[in-house]
Structure formats: structure tokens, C-alpha cells
N, CA and C atoms as an extended XYZ file, in Angstrom:
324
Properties=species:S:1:pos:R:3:atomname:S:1:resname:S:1:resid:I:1 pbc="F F F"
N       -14.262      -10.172      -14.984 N   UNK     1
C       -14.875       -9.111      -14.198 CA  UNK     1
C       -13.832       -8.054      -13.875 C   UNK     1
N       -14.460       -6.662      -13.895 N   UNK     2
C       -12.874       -5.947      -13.997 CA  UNK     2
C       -13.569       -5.797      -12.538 C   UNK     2
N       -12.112       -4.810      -11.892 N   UNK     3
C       -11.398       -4.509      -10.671 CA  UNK     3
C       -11.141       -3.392      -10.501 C   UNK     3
N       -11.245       -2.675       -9.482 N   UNK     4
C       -10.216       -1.252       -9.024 CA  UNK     4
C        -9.134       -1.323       -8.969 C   UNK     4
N        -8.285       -0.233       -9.629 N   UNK     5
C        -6.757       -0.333       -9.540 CA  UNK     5
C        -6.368        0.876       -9.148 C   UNK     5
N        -5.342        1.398       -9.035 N   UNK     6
C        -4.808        2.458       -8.239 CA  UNK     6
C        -2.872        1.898       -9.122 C   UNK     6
N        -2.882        2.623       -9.773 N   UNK     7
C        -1.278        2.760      -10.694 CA  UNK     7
C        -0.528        3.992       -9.706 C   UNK     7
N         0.523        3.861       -9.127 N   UNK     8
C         1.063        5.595       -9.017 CA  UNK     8
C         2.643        5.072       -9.482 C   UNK     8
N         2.851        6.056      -10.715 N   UNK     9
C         4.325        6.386      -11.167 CA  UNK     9
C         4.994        7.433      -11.275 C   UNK     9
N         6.156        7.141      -11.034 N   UNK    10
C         7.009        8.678      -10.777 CA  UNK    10
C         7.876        8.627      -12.377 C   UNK    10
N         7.543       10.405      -12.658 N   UNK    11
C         8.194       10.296      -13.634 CA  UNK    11
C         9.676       11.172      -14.043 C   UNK    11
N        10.437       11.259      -14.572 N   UNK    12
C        11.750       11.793      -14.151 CA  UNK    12
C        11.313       13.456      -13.960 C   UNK    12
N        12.147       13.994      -13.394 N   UNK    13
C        11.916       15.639      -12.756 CA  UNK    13
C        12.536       16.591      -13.892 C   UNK    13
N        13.370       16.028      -14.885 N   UNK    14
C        14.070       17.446      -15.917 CA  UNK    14
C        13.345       16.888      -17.176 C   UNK    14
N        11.978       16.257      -16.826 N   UNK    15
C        10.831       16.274      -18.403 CA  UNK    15
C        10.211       17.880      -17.818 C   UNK    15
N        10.178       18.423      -18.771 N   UNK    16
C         9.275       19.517      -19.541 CA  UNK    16
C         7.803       19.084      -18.897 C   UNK    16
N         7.005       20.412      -18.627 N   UNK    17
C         5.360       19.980      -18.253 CA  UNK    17
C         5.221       19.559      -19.170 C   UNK    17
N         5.247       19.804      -20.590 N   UNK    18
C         4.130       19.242      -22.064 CA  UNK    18
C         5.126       17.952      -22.161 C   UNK    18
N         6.248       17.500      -21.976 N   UNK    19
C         6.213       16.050      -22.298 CA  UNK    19
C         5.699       15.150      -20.780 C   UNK    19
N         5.368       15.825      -19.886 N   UNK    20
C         4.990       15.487      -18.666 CA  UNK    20
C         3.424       14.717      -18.928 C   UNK    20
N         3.009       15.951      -19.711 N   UNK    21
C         1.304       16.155      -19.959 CA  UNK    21
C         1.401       14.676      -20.954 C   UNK    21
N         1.929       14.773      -21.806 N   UNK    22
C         2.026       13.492      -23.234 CA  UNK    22
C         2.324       12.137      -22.634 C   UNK    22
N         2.872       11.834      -21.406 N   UNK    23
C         3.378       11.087      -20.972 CA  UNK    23
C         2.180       10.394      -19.998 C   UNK    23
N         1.355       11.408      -19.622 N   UNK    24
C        -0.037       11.331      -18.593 CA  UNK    24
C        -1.081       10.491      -19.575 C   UNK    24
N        -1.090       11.498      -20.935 N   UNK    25
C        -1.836       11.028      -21.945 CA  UNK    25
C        -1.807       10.154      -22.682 C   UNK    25
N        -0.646        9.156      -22.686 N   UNK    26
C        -0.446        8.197      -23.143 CA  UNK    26
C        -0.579        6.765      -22.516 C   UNK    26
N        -0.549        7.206      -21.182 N   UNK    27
C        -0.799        5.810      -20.422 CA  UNK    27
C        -2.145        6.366      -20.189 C   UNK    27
N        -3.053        6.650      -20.203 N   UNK    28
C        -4.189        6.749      -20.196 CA  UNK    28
C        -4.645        6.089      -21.329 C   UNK    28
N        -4.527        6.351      -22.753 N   UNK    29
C        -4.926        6.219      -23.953 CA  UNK    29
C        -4.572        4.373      -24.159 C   UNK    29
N        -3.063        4.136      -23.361 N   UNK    30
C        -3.114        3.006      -23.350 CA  UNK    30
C        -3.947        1.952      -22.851 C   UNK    30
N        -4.513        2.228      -21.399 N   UNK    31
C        -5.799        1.683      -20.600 CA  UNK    31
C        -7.102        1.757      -21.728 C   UNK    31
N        -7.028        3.066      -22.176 N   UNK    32
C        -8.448        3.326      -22.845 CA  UNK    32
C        -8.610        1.930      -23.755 C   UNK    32
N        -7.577        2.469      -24.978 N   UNK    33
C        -7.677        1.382      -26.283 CA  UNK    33
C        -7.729       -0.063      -25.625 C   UNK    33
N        -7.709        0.109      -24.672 N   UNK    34
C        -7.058       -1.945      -24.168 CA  UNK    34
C        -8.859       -2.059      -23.134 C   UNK    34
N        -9.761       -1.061      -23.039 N   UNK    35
C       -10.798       -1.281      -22.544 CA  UNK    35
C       -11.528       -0.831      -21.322 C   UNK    35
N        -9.877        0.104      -20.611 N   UNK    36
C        -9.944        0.393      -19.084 CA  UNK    36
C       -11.281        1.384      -19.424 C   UNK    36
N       -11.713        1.628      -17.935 N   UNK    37
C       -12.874        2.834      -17.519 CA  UNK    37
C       -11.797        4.195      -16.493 C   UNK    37
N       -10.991        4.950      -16.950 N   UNK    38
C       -10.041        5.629      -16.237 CA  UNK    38
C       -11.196        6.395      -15.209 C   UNK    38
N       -10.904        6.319      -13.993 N   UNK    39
C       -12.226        7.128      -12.867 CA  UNK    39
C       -11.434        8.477      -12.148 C   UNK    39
N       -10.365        8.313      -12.443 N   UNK    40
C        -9.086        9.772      -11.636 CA  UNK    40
C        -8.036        9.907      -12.126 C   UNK    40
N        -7.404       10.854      -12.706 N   UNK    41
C        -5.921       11.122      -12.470 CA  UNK    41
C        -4.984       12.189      -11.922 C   UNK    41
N        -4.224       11.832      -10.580 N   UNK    42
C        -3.939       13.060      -10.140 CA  UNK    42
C        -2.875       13.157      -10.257 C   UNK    42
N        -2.275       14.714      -10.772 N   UNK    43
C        -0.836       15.047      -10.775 CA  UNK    43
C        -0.163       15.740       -9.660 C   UNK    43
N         0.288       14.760       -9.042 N   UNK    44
C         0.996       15.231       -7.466 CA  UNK    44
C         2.113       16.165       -7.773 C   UNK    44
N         2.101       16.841       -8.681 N   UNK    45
C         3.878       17.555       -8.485 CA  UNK    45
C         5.185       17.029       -8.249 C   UNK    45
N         6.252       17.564       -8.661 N   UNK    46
C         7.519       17.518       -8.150 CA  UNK    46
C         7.889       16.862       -6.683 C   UNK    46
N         8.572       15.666       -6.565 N   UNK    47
C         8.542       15.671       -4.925 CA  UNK    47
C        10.298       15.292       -5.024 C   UNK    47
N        11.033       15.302       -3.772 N   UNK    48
C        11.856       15.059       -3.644 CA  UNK    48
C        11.913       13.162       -3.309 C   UNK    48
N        12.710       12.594       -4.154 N   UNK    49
C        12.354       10.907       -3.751 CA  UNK    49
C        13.117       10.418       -2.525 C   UNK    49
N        12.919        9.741       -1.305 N   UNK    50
C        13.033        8.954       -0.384 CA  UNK    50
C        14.677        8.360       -0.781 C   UNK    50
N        14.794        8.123       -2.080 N   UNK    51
C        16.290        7.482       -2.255 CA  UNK    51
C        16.667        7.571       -3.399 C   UNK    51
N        17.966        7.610       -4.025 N   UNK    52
C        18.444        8.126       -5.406 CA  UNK    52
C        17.810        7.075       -6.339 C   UNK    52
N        17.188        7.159       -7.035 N   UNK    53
C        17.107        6.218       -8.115 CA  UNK    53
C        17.148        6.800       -9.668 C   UNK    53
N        18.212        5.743      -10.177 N   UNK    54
C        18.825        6.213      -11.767 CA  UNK    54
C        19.751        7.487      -12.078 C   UNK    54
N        19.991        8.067      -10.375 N   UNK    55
C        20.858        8.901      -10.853 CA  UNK    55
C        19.821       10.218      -10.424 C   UNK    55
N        18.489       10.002      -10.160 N   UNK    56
C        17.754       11.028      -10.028 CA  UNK    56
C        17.166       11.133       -8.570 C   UNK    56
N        17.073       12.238       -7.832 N   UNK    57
C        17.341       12.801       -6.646 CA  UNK    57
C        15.176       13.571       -6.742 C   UNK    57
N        14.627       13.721       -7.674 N   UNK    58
C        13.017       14.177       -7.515 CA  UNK    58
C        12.463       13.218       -8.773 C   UNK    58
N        11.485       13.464       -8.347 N   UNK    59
C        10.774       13.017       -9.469 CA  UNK    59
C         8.870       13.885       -9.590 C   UNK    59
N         8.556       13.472      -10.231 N   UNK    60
C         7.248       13.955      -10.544 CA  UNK    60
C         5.771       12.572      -10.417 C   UNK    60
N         5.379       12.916       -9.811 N   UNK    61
C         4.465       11.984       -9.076 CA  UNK    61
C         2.761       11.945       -9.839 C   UNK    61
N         2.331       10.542      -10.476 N   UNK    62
C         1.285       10.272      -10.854 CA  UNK    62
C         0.493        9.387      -10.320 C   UNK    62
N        -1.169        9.859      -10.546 N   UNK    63
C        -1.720        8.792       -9.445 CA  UNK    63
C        -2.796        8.081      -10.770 C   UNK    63
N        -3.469        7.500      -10.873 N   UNK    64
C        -4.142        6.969      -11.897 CA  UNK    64
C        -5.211        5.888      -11.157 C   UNK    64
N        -6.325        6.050      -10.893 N   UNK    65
C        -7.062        5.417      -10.358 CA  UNK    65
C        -8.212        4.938      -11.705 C   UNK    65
N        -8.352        3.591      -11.495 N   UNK    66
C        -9.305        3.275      -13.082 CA  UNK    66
C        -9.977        1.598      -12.408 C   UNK    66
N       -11.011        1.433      -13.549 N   UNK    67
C       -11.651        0.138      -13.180 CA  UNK    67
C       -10.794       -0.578      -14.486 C   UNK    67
N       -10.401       -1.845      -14.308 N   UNK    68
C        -9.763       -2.687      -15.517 CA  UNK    68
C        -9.762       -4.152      -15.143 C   UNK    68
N        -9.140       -5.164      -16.674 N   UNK    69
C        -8.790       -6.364      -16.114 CA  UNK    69
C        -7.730       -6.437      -16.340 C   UNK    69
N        -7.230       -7.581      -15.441 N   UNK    70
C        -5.769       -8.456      -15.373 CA  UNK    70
C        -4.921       -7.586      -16.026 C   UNK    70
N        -5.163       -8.484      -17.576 N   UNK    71
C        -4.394       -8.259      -18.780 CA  UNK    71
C        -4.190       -6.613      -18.996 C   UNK    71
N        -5.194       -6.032      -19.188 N   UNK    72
C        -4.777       -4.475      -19.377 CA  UNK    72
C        -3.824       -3.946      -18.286 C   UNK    72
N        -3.521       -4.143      -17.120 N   UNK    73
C        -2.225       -3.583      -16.793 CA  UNK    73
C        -1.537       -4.543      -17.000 C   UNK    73
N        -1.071       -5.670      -17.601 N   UNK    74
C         0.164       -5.919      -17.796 CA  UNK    74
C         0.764       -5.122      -19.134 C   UNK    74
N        -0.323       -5.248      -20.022 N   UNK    75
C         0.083       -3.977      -21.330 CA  UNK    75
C         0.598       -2.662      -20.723 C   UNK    75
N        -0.506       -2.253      -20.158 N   UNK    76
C         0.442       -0.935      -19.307 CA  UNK    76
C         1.516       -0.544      -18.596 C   UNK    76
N         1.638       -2.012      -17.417 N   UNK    77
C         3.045       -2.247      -17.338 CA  UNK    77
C         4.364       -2.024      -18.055 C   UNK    77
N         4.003       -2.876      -18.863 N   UNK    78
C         5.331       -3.447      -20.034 CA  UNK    78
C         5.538       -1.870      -20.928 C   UNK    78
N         4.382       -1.307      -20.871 N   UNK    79
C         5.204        0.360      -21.436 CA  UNK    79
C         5.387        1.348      -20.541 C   UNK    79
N         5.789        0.885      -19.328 N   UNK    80
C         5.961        1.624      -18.627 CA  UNK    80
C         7.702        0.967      -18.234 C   UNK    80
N         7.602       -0.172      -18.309 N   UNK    81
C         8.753       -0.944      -18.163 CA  UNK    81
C        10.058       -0.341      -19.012 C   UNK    81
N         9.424       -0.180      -20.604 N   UNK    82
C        10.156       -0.165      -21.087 CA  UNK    82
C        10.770        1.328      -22.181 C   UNK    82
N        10.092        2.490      -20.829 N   UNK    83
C         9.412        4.066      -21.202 CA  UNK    83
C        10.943        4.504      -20.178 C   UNK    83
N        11.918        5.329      -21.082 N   UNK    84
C        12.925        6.060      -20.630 CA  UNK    84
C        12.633        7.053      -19.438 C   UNK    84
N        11.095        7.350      -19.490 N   UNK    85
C        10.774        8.702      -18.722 CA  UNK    85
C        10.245        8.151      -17.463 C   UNK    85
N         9.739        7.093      -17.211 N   UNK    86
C         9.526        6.574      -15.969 CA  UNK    86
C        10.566        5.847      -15.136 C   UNK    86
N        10.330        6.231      -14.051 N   UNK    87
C        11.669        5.865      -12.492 CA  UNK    87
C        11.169        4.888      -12.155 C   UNK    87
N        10.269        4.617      -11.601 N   UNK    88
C         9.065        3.804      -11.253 CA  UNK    88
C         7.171        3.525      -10.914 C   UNK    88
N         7.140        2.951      -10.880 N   UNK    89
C         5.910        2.316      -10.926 CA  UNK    89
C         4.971        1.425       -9.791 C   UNK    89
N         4.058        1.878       -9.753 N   UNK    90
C         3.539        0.296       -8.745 CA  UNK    90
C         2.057        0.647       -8.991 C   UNK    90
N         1.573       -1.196       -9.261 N   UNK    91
C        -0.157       -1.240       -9.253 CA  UNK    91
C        -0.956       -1.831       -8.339 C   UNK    91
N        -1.523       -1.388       -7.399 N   UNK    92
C        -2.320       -2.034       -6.589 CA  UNK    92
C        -3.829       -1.804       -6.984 C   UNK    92
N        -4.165       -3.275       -6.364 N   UNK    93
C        -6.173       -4.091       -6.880 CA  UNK    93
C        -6.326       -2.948       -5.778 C   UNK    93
N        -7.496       -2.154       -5.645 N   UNK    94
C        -8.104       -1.564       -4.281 CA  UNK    94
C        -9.717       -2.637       -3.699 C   UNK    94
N        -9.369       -2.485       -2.502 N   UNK    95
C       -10.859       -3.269       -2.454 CA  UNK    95
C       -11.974       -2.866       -2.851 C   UNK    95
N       -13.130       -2.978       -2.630 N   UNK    96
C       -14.800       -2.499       -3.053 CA  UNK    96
C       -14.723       -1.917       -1.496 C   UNK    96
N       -15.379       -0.426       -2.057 N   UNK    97
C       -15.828       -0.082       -0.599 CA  UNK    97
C       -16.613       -0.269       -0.003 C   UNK    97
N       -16.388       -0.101        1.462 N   UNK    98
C       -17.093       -1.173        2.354 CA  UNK    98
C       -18.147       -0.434        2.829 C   UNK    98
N       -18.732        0.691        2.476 N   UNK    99
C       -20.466        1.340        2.143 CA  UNK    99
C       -21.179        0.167        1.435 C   UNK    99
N       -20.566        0.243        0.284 N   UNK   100
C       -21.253       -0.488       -0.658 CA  UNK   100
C       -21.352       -2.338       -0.033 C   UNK   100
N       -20.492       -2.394        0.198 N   UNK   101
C       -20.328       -4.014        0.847 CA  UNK   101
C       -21.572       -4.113        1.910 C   UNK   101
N       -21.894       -3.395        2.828 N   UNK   102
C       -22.895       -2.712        4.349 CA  UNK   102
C       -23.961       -2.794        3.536 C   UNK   102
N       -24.442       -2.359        2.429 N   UNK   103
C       -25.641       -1.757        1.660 CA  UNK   103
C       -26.300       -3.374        1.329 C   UNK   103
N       -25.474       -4.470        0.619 N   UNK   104
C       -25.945       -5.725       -0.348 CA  UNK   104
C       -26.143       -6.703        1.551 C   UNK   104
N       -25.319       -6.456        2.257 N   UNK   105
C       -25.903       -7.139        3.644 CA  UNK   105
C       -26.598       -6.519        4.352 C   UNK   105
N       -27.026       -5.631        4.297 N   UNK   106
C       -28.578       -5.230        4.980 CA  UNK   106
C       -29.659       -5.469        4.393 C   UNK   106
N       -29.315       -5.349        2.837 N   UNK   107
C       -30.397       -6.037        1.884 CA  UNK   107
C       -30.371       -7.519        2.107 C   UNK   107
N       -29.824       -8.492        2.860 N   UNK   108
C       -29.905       -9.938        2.363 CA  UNK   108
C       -30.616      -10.621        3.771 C   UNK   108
């Protein structure tokens, strides 16, 4: 049964918009081919990061909201793991919203 996920990765700040854009489009394409339903992707801009990481002082901020299973983000993971242009990463399950949760117990 797939799940809500919520991906946000930062990606280094001296990529170019068009390898920025290719970089958006590729972890997308990766979810796709592997089965995901992608439902958002937002490009937060340039931000300054909280703490140096890799030597890099900003980064460029992605949000990726999609329905998937398990297995498809660990594929996504692991190329993100092992992608020169990403700083970091993190995937969180989101819950079912709780409209919808209110709606199936008033019906029962």
C-alpha cells in the first residue's frame, strides 16, 4: 500500500539553474520509472545553510511531495547518496489527513 512522503534536498549553490532544473528532473523520473505518483515539487531557492556542510556555506532547497512505496525511496535514496550535487537529504512518511480520517468516522 503506498504512503505519503515528503523528500526535501539541498542541492549545492554554484550548480547552474539548468543543471539545477536536470537534477529536479531526474529524481522525479527516478520515482516515476520505479512507480511513484509525484503530487508537488517545490523549488525553495537559494538559502543560506544553518552550518557548513562539504565546504559549502548555501545551498539550494527542494521539496518533493509524492505518494510511493518503501522500496522506491530507497532507490531514490541511494542516487541521491551517491549524486556529487546533493549536500543533503531527508524523507519523511506524512500522515493521512485528519479531514479525511473525521469523514470515514462520522460515516461508521
Amino acid at each position: 500500500m503506498s504512503q505519503l512522503y515528503e523528500t526535501m534536498y539541498i542541492l549545492r549553490s554554484d550548480l547552474g539553474e539548468e543543471i539545477v532544473s536536470q537534477a529536479i528532473e531526474k529524481y522525479q523520473t527516478i520515482l516515476q520509472e520505479n512507480g511513484a505518483e509525484i503530487l508537488e515539487t517545490q523549488h525553495r531557492g537559494k538559502r543560506r545553510l544553518a552550518y557548513e556542510i562539504n565546504k559549502q556555506r548555501e545551498g539550494v532547497y527542494i521539496q518533493m511531495n509524492y505518494q510511493a512505496e518503501g522500496n522506491q525511496i530507497a532507490i531514490l535514496e541511494r542516487a541521491m547518496r551517491l549524486s556529487d550535487e546533493v549536500i543533503r537529504y531527508l524523507t519523511v512518511k506524512q500522515d493521512t489527513p485528519k479531514i479525511a480520517n473525521a469523514a470515514v468516522e462520522a460515516e461508521a
